[in-house]
N, C-alpha and C positions, 0 to 999 in steps of 0.2 A: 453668790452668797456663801458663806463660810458652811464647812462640811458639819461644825459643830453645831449643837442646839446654843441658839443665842448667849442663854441665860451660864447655860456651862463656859462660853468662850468666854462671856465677861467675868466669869469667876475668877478662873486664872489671867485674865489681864490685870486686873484689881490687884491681885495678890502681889505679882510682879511688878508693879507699878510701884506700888504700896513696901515693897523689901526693896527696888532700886533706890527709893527716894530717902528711905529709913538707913539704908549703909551709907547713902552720901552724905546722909544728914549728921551723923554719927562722923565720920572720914573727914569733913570739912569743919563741923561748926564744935566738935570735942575732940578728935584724938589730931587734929594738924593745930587745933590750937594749944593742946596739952603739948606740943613736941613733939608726940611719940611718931609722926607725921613730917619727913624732913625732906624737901622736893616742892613741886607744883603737885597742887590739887585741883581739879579741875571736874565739874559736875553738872547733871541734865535736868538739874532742876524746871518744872513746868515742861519738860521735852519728854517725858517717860513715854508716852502713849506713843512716841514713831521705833524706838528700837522693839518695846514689846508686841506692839503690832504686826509690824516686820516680822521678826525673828521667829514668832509661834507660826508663820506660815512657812518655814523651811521645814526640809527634810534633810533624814541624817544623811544624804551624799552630797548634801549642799554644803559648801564652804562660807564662812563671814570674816569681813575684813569691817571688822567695827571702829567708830573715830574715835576720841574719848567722850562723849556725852552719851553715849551707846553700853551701859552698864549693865542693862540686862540682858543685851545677847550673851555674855558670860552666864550669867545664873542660867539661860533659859537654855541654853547648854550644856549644862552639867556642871558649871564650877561651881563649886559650894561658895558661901559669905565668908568663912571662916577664911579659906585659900586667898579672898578677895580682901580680906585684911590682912589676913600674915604679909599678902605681897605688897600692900601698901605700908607696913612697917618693919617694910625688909629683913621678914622671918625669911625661916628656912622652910615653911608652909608655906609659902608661898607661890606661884606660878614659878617664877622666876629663880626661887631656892636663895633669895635675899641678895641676888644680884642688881636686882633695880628697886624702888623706892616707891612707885608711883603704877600706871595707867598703861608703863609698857609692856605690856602681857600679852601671852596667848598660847594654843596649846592645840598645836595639832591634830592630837589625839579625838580633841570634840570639834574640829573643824573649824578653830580660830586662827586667821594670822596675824599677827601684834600689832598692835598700832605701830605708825610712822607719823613723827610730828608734824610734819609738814605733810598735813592730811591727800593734798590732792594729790602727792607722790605713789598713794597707795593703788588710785585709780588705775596706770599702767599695769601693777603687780596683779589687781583683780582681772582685768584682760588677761595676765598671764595664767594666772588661776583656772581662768575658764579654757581654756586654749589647752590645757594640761589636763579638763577633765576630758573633754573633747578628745584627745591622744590617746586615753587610756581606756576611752570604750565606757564612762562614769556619765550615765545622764545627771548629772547635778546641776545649779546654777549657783554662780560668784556671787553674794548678797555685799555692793561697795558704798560706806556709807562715806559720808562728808558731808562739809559745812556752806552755808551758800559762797563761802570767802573763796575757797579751794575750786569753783567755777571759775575764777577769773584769773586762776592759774594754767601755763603752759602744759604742764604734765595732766593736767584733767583733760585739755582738750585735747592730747596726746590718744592717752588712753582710750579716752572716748571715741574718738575716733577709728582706731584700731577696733575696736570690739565694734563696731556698725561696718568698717568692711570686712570684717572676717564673721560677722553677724555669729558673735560668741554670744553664750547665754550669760549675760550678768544684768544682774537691777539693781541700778544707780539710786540709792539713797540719799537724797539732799534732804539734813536737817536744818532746812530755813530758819534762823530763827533771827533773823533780821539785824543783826549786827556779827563784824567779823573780826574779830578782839574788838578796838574801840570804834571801827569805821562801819557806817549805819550800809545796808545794802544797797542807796541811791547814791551814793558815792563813789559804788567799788564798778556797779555796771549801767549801763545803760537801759538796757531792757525791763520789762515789768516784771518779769517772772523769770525765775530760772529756767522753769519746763519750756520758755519760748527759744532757747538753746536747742532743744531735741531736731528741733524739724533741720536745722543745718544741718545737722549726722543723717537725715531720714530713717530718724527712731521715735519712736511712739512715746510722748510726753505725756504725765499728769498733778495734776493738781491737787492734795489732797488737804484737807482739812487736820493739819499734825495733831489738833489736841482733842480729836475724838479717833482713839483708837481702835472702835473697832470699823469705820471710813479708814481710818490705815492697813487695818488687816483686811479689807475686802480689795481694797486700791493692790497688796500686795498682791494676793490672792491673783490678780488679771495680771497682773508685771511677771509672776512668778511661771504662770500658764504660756505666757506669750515668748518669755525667755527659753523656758527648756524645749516648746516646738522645735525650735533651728529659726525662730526668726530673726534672731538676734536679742539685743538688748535692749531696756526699758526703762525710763528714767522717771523716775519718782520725785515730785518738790513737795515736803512735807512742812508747810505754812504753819511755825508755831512764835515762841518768842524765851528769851534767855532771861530766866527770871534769877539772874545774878549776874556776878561781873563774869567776866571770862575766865579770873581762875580765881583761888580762894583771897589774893593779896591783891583782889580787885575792885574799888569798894563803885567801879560803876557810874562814879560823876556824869558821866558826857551821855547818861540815859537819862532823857524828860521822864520824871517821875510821875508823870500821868501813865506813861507807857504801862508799869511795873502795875499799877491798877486796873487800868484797862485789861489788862491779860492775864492779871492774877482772879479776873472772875470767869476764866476762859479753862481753869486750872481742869486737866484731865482726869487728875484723880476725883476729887470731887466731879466733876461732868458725870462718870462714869457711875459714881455711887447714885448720884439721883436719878437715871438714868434703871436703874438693877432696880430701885425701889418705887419708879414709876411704873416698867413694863412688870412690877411682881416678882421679879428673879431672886428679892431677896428682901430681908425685913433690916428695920434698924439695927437687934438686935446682932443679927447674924452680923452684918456690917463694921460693929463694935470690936464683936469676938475676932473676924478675921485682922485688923487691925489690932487687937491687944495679942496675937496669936505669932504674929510678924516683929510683934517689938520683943517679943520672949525670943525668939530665932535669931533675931541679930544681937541680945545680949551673952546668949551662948557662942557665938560666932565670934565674939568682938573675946571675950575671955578665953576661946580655945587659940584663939590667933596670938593672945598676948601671952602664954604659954608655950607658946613654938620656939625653939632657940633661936640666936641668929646665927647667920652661918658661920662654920670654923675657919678663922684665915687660912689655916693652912689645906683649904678648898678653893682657896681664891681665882687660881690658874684653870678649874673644872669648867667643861662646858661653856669658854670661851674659847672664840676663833680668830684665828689674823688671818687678814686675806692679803694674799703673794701677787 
């Protein structure tokens, strides 16, 4: 059970859920359609509850290698909204200092390392990650998320592998969400479950329920325990569903439109709020405010971002590298 008073963890999950879903909503459906948005936009729409779940159960020597639908390990790390829009309109506020456009972020300083688009490439760099706290005397755990597509990649099974015989501490985040761009999950593997992968590696596999996140932060909580022992690593299948296309210029055809219903009454955020005002944790009112509270915070974020400059060409050459 989580170290928190119930009522207190779902607060701030709510919150968090509630400002991921409000900057994407804002990122995709206003400022990528105004233009000021030029690149892939790409968001966790209906998936909030597995990176915020996740993420509130690290600590600060723990490192995260987030995929892109994972938008709140950012915030729940210390990036502000503001940085998290400048970067996607390649301000100079930005992560990136308006070197990239979009989702390729990250920032060591709060123990992010940037996404890679081809997600399941990240999974050896998270065995690396862990492998290097290891070396350095750093009890922390690698938090590696991915999509269930990036299982049925080489480099997943790479990595993964590596980190069960060097029994490094990382927990494998799979965001199931049952299609991998447009190919539905019974197509890409044969198996029922992702988590029926783990026992190949002879690593501890589970199943969780992705759209009740505080079942994601408890599942975490035993992945996170079991990781930093020295027993190795723990693979997490977080069962939810893509309640959009895969990126914003997606409009989604080859999804049966039952699906988008079906699982749009499965919707975390809502789960969570009847949920706070069944067990008492909070009134409608409060509920209201935190919501009208969230949308003042991302209109101040969204106007300090658009006041950011972009960067001066003649910075262009800063802070890039050629490799010899």
């Amino acid at each position: 059970m989580s170290r928190q008073p119930q009522g207190a963890l779902a607060e701030r999950c709510l919150y968090y859920m509630s400002m991921m879903r409000e900057i994407e909503d804002r990122i995709e459906r206003k400022l990528y359609r105004q233009g000021k948005i030029v690149g892939g936009v790409y968001v966790g729409r209906g998936q909030e509850a597995i990176p915020v779940g996740t993420a509130l159960v690290a600590q600060p020597d723990d490192v995260m290698l987030p995929a892109h639908r994972d938008l709140a390990v950012f915030l729940i790390r210390g990036i502000s909204p503001g940085r998290i829009f400048a970067q996607y309109m390649g301000r100079e506020g930005g992560l990136t200092r308006g070197r990239d456009g979009n989702m390729h972020m990250g920032d060591l300083k709060h123990g992010i390392v940037s996404i890679i688009s081809a997600l399941a490439a990240t999974v050896p760099v998270a065995a690396g990650v862990a492998m290097a706290l290891r070396y350095k005397g750093i009890n922390g755990v690698a938090f590696s998320y991915f999509g269930d597509g990036a299982t049925s990649r080489g480099d997943w099974h790479e990595g993964v592998n590596f980190a069960a015989v060097q029994k490094l501490g990382v927990v494998f985040i799979c965001n199931n969400n049952q299609y991998a761009y447009s190919t539905p999950l019974s197509a890409q593997m044969a198996c029922a479950n992702v988590a029926d992968r783990g026992p190949a590696y002879n690593i501890p596999a589970e199943i969780v329920d992705g759209n009740d996140v505080l079942a994601v932060h408890e599942a975490t909580e035993r992945a996170r325990a079991h990781a930093r022992s020295g027993k190795g690593p723990y693979l997490l299948e977080c069962k939810t569903f893509r309640m959009t296309g895969h990126s914003a210029h997606d409009a989604a055809h080859y999804v049966p439109q039952g699906l988008f219903e079906e699982w749009g009454k499965m919707d975390p955020i809502t789960r969570l709020e009847a949920r706070m005002l069944a067990e008492g944790w909070a009134d409608q009112e409060a509920l209201d405010s935190a919501r009208a509270a969230v949308h003042r915070e991302v209109d101040e974020a969204v106007a300090w971002a658009e006041q950011s400059p972009f960067p001066d060409a003649a910075t262009l050459t800063e802070d890039v590298y050629e490799s010899l």
